[in-house]
Each structure stands twice: as structure tokens, then as C-alpha cells.
C-alpha positions in Angstrom: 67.8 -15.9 -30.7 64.6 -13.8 -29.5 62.2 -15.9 -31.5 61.0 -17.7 -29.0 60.8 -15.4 -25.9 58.9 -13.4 -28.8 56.2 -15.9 -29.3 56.2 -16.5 -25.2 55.4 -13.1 -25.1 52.6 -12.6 -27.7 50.8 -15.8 -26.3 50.5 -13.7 -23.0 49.4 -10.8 -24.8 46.4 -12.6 -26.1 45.6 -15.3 -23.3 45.2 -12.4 -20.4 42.7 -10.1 -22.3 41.2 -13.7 -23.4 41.1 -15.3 -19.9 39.5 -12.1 -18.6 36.9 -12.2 -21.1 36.1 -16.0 -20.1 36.2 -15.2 -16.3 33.5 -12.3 -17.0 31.3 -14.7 -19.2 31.4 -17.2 -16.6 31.0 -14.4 -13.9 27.7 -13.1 -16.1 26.3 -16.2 -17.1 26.8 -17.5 -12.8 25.2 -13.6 -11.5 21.5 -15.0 -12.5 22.0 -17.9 -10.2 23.9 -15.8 -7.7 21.4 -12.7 -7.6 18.6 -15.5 -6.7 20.3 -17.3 -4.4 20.8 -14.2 -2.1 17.1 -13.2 -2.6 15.9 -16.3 -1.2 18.2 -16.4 1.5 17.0 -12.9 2.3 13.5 -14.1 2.4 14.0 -17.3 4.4 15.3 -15.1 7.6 12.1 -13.4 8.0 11.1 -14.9 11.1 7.7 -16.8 10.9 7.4 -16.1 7.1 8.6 -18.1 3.7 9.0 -17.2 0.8 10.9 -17.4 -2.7 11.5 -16.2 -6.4 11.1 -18.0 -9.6 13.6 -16.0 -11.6 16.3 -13.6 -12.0 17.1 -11.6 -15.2 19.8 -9.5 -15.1 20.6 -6.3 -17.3 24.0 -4.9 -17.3 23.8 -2.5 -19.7 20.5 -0.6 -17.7 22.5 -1.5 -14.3 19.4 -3.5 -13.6 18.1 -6.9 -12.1 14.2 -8.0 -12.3 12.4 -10.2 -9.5 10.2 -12.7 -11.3 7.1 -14.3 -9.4 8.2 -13.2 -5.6 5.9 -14.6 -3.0 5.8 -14.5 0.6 3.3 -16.3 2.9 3.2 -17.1 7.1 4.9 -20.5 7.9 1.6 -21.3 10.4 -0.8 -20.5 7.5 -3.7 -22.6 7.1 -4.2 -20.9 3.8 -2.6 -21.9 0.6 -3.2 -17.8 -0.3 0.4 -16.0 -0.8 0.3 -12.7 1.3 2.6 -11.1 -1.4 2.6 -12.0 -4.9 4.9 -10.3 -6.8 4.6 -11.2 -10.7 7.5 -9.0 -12.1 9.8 -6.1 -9.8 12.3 -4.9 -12.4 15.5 -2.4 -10.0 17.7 -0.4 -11.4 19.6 2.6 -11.5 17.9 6.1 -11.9 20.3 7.1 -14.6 18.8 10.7 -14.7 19.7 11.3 -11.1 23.3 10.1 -11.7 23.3 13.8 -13.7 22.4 15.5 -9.8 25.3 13.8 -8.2 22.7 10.7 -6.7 23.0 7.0 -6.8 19.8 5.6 -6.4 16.9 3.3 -7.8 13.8 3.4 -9.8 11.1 0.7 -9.4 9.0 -0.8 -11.3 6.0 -3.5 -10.2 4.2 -4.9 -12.4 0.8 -6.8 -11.1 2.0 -7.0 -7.4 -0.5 -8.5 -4.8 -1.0 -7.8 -1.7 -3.9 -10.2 0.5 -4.5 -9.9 4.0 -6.1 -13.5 5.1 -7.3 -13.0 8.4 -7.0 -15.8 10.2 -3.8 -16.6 8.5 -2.2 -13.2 10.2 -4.0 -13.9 13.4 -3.2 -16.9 14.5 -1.4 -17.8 17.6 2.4 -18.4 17.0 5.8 -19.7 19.0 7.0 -16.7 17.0 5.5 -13.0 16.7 6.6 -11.8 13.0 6.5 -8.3 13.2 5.6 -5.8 9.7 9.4 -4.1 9.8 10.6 -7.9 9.3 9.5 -8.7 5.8 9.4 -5.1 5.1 13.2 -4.4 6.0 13.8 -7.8 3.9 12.3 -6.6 1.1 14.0 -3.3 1.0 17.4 -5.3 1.5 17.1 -6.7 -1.7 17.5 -3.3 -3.3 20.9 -2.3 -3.0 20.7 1.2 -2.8 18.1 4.2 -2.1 14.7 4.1 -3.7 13.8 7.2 -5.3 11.3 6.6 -8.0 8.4 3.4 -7.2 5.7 2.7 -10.3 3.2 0.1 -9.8 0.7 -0.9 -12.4 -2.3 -3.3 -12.5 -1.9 -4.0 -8.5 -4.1 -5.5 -6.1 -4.7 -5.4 -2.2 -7.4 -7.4 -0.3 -8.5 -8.2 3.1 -10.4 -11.8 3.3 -11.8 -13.6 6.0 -12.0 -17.3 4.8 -14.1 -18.6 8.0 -16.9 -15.7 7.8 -20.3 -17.0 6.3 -20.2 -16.3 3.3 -16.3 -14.8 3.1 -15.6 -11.8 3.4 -13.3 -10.3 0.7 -12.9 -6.9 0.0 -10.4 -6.0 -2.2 -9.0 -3.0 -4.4 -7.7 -3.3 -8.3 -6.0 -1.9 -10.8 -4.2 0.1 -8.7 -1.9 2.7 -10.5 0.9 4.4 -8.3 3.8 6.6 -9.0 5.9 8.3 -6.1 8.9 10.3 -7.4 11.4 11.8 -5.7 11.5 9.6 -2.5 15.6 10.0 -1.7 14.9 14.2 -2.5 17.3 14.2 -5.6 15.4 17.3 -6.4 14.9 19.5 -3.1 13.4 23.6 -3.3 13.0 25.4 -0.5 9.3 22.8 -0.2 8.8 21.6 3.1 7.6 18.3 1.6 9.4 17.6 -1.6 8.0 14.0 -2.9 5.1 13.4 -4.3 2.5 10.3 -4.3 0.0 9.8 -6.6 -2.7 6.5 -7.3 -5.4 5.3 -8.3 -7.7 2.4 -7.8 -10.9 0.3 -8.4 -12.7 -0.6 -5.6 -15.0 -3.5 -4.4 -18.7 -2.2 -5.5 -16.8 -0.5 -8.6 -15.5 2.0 -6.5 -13.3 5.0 -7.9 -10.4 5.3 -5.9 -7.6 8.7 -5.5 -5.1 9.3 -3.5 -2.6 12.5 -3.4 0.1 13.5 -1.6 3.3 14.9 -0.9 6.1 13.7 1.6 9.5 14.1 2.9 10.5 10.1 3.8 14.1 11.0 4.5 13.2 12.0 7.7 13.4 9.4 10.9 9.9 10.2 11.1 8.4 10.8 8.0 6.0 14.2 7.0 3.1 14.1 5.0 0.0 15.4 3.9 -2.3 13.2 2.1 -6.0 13.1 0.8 -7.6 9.8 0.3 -11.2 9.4 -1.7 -13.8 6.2 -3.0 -16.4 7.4 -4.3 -19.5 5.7 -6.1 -19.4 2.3 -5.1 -22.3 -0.1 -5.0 -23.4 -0.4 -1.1 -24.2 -4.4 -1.3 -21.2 -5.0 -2.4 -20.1 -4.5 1.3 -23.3 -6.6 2.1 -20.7 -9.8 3.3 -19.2 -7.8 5.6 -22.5 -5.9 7.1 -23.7 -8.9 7.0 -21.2 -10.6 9.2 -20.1 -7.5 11.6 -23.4 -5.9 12.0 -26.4 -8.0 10.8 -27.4 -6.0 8.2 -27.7 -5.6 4.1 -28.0 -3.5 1.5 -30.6 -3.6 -1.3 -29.2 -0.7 -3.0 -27.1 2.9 -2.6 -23.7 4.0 -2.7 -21.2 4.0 -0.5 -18.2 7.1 -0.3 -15.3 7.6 1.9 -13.4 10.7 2.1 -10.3 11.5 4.5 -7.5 13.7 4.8 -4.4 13.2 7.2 -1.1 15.6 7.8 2.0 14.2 9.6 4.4 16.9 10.9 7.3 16.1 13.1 5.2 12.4 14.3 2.0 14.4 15.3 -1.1 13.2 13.2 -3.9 15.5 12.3 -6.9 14.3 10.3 -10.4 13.2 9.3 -11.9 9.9 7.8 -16.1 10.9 6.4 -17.7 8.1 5.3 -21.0 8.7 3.3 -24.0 6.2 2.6 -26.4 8.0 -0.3 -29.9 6.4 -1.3 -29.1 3.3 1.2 -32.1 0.6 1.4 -31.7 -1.9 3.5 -34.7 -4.3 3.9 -35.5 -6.8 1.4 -38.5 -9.0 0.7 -36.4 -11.9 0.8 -35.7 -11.7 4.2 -37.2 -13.5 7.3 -39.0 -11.7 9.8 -36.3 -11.2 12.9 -33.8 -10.5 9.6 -36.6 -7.6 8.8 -37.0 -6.8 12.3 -33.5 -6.3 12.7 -32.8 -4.3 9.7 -36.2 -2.0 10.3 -34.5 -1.2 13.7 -31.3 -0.1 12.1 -33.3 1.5 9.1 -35.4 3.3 11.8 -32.5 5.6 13.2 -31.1 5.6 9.3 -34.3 7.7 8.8 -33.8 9.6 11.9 -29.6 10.3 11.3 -29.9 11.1 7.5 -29.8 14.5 6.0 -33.6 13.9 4.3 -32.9 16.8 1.4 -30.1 15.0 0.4 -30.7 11.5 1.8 -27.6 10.8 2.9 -26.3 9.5 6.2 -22.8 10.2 6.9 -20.1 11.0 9.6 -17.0 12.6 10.8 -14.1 11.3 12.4 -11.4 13.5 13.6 -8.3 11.3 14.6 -5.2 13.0 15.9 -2.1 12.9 18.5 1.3 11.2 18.3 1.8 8.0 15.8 2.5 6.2 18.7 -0.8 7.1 20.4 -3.3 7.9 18.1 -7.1 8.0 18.7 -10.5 9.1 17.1 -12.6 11.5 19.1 -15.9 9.8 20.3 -18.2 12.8 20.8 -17.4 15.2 18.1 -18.2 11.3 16.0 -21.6 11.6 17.7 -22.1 15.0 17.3 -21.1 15.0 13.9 -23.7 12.9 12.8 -26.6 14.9 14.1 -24.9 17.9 12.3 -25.2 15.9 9.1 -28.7 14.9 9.5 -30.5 18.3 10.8 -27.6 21.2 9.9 -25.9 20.7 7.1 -24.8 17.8 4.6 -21.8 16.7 4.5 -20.5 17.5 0.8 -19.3 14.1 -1.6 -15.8 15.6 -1.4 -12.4 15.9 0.4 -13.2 18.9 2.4 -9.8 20.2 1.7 -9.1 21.2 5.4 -6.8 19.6 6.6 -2.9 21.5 5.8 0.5 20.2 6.8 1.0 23.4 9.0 -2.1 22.1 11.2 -0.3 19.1 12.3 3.2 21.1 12.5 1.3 24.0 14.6 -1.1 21.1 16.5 2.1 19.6 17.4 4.3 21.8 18.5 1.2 23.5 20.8 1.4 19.8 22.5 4.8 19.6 23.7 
């Protein structure tokens, strides 16, 4: 007499664990689709920007989702040049911080570009697109804290298409790694994450940068050294050329700097160093040559002879909100470097976070 309620009851058994299994193949199969259609809704309410993404590929089992050919450009652009160009940005969940009691994220970027078109970012616009807009945006589409970011093979430029010839100076295969961002790992430190890249410049340029940080603060602390060293001077010569009227046959160009953040008061340097600089050439017209002898006059006069290098010193510092370099110790500086003392082809290794804590806290 139960037969039949029996078999009523064994069809159920089977259909809900079978009808749950379809609903989460559907459900996984639709996420792609899902995932990408939030992304691009996320990137079309950046005012004055637009911007999409090819592809969405998700990975359960790594709680993971990857960003395939990301790209975001300025609606009034008169360039066809992406500002960002993501190629791949694969997200997903720092599983050996899950073991420290933290949910957060590890990023990897792979090829992202980053070009700065001048007149594209200048131009006069109905609206006024500030940074924190596609930069909030971007961060929206992680959904939780970044701890870890990795970029390799990366690229950053600044062009200006309407200079003659265009200016582009650029910056490539740029290697990054910053760990511990969200402080899943905090000592007694004052600045507990750490930053550390590397780069090629324009001119074959050797770029560094080093660093340590503490980003979970409203206003973030950090003490950072920045270096390019040995690149070709005339690869700059579009942009002498264009700014300043001048060029370089040959030398080397160097930039050193250190800066220190410490409760929103900046303390720092940028050195910039010019080593066996020519700049006349016999290919030159006369007023070109005039011009150039004028500027290669007080070279020879600003130049450290022994060393034959001309170079300067920029101390910047104050609050982030009101920052500004230091005319006369700039002026004075250079004289130091051409009759005292070179300047040494190194990060002077001066510059401490306690300098801008203690500069700081003597200005309030």
C-alpha cells in the first residue's frame, strides 16, 4: 500500500540534490557574464571617462576572477591612445593570510599600461574628471582589501602628440611587488609594507625604487628612495628641444630623490645629474648654435670640472596639501656642486622617516 508514496519519495530524494546541481551549473556557467557586466557598469560611471573589458574568467576553486584587456580612455579625447591598458589583472584571495585571521586579496597585472596624452587630459571639458574617480572605480572592482599587488612587464608614458616632433617619454618593463598593504603581518615597525620596482627607462635608463609604508592610515606614511641612472641624454633631446631649445649630442642623464611622509608632512630631495653633456652639433644652424653655446656657456661655468658633471638639489617639503621646492637652497646648490663638492651618482641616503615625523610635528 506504501509503494507508491515510496517511489514519490525517492524521486524527491534525487531531483533536489539534482536540481541544485543544475541551478549551480547554470549559476557558474551565467557568473562570467555576470562578473563583466558589473565591471563595465563600474567603469561607465566614471564621470568624463569610458571604458570596458574583453573578458571575464572565473576560478572558483582559487576564489579568483581575471580582468582580460581592461581599457579606459577620456570621452573628449582626440586621441585614439587608451590611458589604461590593462592586458590581464587576475584577483583573488590571499589564502596564506586566511591562516592570520585576514580576508583579503592578492594582485596580479600582467603588461598593464599606463599613457599620459597631454592634450587628451588637458582639454577643456563640461565635466572636470577628477584622479579619485577612476581610481575609486577601479578599486571597487576588487571586493575586498588589497594586500599583496605584482605587476610585471608594465609600462607608463607621458606623450605630447602636438609637440614638433612628439614628445614621449616613457618607462618599461617595470617590475613591482608591494606586500603587505592591509598589515596582515604588523611588529612593533612603524612602517610595516614594503614596495619594491624596477624599470627601464627612455635613454636605457636603470630604474629602482624602495620603500616601506603603512597605507592603512587616512593619510598614508612612507619613506621611499627613487633612482635612474645611466641613461642616454639625447634621448630627452625631444623634450629639450621643445621646452628649452636645446640638444644633446651625447652624456648621461641621472636622477636621484628621496621623500619621507609622516603624519601628511613631506620631507625630501629630487638631484638630478647631467655627466659628460655636449650639447652643440655641426648640424645645427647658426642661431640653433648660438643658442646652445649660450646655454653651454654657463654649463661650463655650473659644472663640477674634476668630475664634469652639472647637477642640482631640490629640497621639497611641508604639508601634502601645500607642498613647495625651495628656490634658493636650488640656486645655491648648484654652485656647491660646481666649485665645493660633487654631488655623488647615488641616493644620498639622508632622508629618514623620523625627519618628516620630527619636521612635522616642530610645525604645528
Amino acid at each position: 500500500m506504501n509503494t507508491p508514496h515510496r517511489k514519490r519519495y525517492k524521486k524527491k530524494r534525487y531531483l533536489i540534490p539534482v536540481l541544485i546541481i543544475v541551478l549551480l551549473l547554470i549559476l557558474r556557467l551565467a557568473l562570467p557574464y555576470l562578473v563583466k557586466s558589473y565591471v563595465n557598469k563600474t567603469l561607465a560611471t566614471i564621470p568624463g571617462y569610458y571604458g570596458q573589458v574583453e573578458d571575464i574568467d572565473i576560478s572558483l576553486i582559487r576564489g579568483a576572477y581575471a580582468i582580460d584587456n581592461l581599457y579606459l580612455n577620456k570621452v573628449d579625447a582626440t586621441s585614439q591612445v587608451p590611458f589604461l591598458d590593462f592586458k590581464r589583472t587576475d584577483i583573488s584571495v590571499e589564502w596564506r593570510s586566511l591562516l592570520k585571521g585576514k580576508i583579503v586579496t592578492e594582485i596580479v597585472m600582467d603588461a598593464p599600461t599606463i599613457i599620459y596624452v597631454f592634450e587628451d587630459q588637458t582639454q577643456d571639458s563640461t565635466q572636470t574628471p577628477e584622479v579619485e574617480d577612476w581610481t575609486k572605480a577601479l578599486t571597487d572592482l576588487v571586493p575586498i582589501d588589497i594586500n599583496t599587488l605584482q605587476i610585471t612587464n608594465g609600462k607608463v608614458a607621458f606623450v605630447e602628440v602636438t609637440a614638433e616632433p612628439t614628445i614621449d617619454l616613457n618607462m618599461n618593463n617595470i617590475t613591482l611587488n608591494a606586500t603587505n598593504l592591509r598589515n596582515v603581518v604588523r611588529t612593533d615597525r612603524e612602517l610595516p609594507s614594503t614596495l619594491e620596482a624596477t624599470a627601464v627607462s627612455i635613454g636605457n635608463g636603470k630604474v629602482k625604487l624602495d620603500g616601506k609604508m603603512d597605507l592603512v592610515k587616512e593619510v598614508p606614511d612612507m619613506d621611499i628612495s627613487f633612482s635612474l641612472e645611466e641613461a642616454a641624454a639625447t634621448a630627452l633631446n625631444d623634450f629639450t628641444k621643445h621646452y628649452a631649445g636645446i640638444d644633446f649630442n651625447e652624456g648621461q642623464f641621472n636622477l636621484y630623490s628621496e621623500m619621507a611622509i609622516a603624519d601628511g608632512y613631506l620631507k625630501g630631495y629630487i638631484k638630478p645629474l647631467l655627466k659628460n653633456a655636449k650639447l652643440v652639433g655641426k648640424e645645427d644652424g647658426f642661431f640653433n648654435k648660438l643658442w646652445e653655446g649660450f646655454v653651454g656657456f654657463f654649463k661650463f661655468v655650473l659644472k663640477n670640472q674634476k668630475n664634469n658633471t652639472l647637477a642640482t638639489k631640490v629640497p621639497i617639503e611641508g604639508d601634502l596639501n601645500k607642498v613647495s621646492t625651495k628656490i634658493w637652497p636650488t640656486v645655491t646648490n648648484i654652485f656647491k656642486n660646481a666649485w665645493i663638492q660633487a654631488f655623488k651618482n647615488t641616493v644620498d641616503d639622508e632622508i629618514e622617516f623620523e625627519d618628516a615625523e620630527n619636521s612635522g610635528d616642530a610645525k604645528k
